[in-house]
C-alpha positions in Angstrom: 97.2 67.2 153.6 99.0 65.2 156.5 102.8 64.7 155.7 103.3 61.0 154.3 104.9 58.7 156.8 107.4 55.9 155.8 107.8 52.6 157.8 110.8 50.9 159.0 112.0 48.4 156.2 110.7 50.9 153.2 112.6 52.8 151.1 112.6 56.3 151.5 111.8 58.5 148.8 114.7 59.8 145.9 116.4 62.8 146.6 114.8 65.9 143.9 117.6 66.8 141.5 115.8 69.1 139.0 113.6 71.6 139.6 111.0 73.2 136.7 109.6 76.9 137.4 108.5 80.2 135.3 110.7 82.9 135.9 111.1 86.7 134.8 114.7 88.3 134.6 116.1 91.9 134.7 117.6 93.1 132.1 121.9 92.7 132.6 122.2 96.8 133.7 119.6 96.4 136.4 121.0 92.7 137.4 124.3 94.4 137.7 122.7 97.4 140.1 120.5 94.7 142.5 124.0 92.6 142.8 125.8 95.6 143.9 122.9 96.2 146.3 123.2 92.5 147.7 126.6 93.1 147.9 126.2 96.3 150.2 123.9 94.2 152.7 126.0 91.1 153.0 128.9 93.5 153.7 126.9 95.0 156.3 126.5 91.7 158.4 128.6 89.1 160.1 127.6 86.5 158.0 129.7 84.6 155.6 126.6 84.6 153.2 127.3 85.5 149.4 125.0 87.2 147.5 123.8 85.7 144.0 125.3 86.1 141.5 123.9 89.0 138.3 123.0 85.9 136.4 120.9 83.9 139.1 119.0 87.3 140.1 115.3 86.3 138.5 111.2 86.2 140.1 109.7 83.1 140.4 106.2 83.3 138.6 105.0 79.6 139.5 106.8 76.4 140.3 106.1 73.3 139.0 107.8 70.9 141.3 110.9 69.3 141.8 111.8 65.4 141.1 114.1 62.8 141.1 116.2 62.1 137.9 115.4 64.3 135.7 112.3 66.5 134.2 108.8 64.4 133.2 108.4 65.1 130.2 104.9 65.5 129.9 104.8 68.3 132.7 107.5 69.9 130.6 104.9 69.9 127.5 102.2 71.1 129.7 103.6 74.1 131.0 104.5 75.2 127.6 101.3 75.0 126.0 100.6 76.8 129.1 103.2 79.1 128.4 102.2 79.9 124.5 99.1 80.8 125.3 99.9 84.1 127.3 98.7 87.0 125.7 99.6 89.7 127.8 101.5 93.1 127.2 104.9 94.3 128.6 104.6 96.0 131.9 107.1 97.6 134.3 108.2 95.9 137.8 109.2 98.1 141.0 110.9 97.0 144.0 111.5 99.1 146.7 112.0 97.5 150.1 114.1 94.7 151.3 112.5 92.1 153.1 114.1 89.2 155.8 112.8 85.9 155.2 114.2 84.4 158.3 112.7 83.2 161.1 114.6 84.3 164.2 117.3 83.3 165.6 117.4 81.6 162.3 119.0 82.9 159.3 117.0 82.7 156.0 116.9 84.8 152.6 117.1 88.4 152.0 114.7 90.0 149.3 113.7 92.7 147.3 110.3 93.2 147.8 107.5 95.9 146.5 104.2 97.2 147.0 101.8 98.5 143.9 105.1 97.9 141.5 104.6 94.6 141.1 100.9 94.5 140.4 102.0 92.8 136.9 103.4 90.4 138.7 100.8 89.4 140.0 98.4 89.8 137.0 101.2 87.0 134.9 101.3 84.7 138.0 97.1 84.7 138.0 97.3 84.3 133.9 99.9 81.5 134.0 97.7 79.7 136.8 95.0 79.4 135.1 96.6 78.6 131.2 98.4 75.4 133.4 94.7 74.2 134.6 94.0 74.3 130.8 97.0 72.5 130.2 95.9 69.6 132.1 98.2 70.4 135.0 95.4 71.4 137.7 98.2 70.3 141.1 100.0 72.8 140.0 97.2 75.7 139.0 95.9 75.3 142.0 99.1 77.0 143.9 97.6 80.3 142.5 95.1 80.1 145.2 97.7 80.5 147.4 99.7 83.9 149.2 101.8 85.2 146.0 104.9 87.0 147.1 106.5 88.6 144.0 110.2 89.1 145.2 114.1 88.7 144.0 116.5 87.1 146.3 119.7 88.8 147.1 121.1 86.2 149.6 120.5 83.4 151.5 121.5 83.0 155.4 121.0 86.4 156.2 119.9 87.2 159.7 116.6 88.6 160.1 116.5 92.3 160.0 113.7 95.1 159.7 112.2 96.3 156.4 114.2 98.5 155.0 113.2 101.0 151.9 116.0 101.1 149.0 116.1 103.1 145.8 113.6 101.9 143.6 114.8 98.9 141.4 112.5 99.1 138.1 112.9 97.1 134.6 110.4 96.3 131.5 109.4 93.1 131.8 109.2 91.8 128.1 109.2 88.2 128.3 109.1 85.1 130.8 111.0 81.6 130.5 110.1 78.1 131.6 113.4 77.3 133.8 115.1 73.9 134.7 117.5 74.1 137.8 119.3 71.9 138.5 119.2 71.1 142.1 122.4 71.7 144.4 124.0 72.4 141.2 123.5 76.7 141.5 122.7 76.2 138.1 119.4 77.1 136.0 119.0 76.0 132.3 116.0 78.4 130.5 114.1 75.6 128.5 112.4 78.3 126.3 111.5 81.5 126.5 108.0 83.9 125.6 107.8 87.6 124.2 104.9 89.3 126.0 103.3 91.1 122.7 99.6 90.6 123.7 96.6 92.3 125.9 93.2 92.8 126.4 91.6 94.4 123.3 
């Protein structure tokens, strides 16, 4: 879709100050190793980057958008009938590379990234996807058609830099939460959160 075009003499659109996503979290002993780890490669460069803090370390399962003075509510009830209607079982995660996100000679974020370990990933993303076209929020469902990388980020303006392998980073992913962040504000709010107790019979 073309980018929209504003005119001379019209206002131009409100800055996005909350942002609404599903997310899945490691557990506080393995957010503690991956900041340790982010730690390590921000030492090893020349830029001024810090890594994220234990607490912001989190996947991004599917985001809903970002807007202007607050959440809409009705998006906020859609994604959690969405949400409750998940029935999947818990499943491990496994990251074992890290990944550059920049584009040379620009910096960008540094990830963990894996291969076959994050298959359930994947499998949640796909399920969530399709519960939000349910849910009456088909804009948003329809991202699942597009390239899903499942990935954790350690830092942000990090030059770009080869794959690298790293010691396997594995947790039990038990639940997922509907997230609210708050936009320049390094700070996300969980708005609820969902066991995952189901599974195919």
């Amino acid at each position: 879709m073309p980018e929209q075009l504003w005119l001379p003499g019209l206002e131009a659109p409100p800055t996005p100050t909350d942002g609404l996503f599903f997310a899945v979290f490691p557990d506080t002993h393995t957010a503690t190793s991956i900041s340790k780890l982010a730690q390590q490669l921000c030492g090893a460069t020349r830029a001024r980057s810090k890594p994220l803090a234990a607490g912001r370390l989190h996947v991004t399962l599917l985001h809903l958008g970002n807007f202007a003075g607050g959440l809409p509510r009705d998006r906020v009830e859609a994604a959690m009938r969405a949400a409750a209607s998940i029935s999947m079982a818990p499943f491990t995660v496994e990251f074992d590379s890290v990944v550059s996100f920049a584009s040379k000679p620009r910096p960008g974020p540094m990830v963990l990234s894996g291969g076959d370990g994050v298959e359930g990933l994947h499998a949640l993303h796909g399920a969530l996807g399709h519960a939000l076209q349910d849910a009456g929020l088909g804009d948003r469902a329809g991202s699942i058609a597009a390239p899903y990388t499942p990935h954790v980020t350690l830092a942000y303006g990090m030059p770009w830099a080869a794959v690298r392998p790293v010691e396997p980073v594995c947790w039990n992913v038990r639940e997922f939460a509907l997230m609210h962040s708050l936009l320049g504000r390094t700070r996300h709010v969980a708005l609820a959160r969902w066991p995952l107790v189901g599974g195919e019979s």
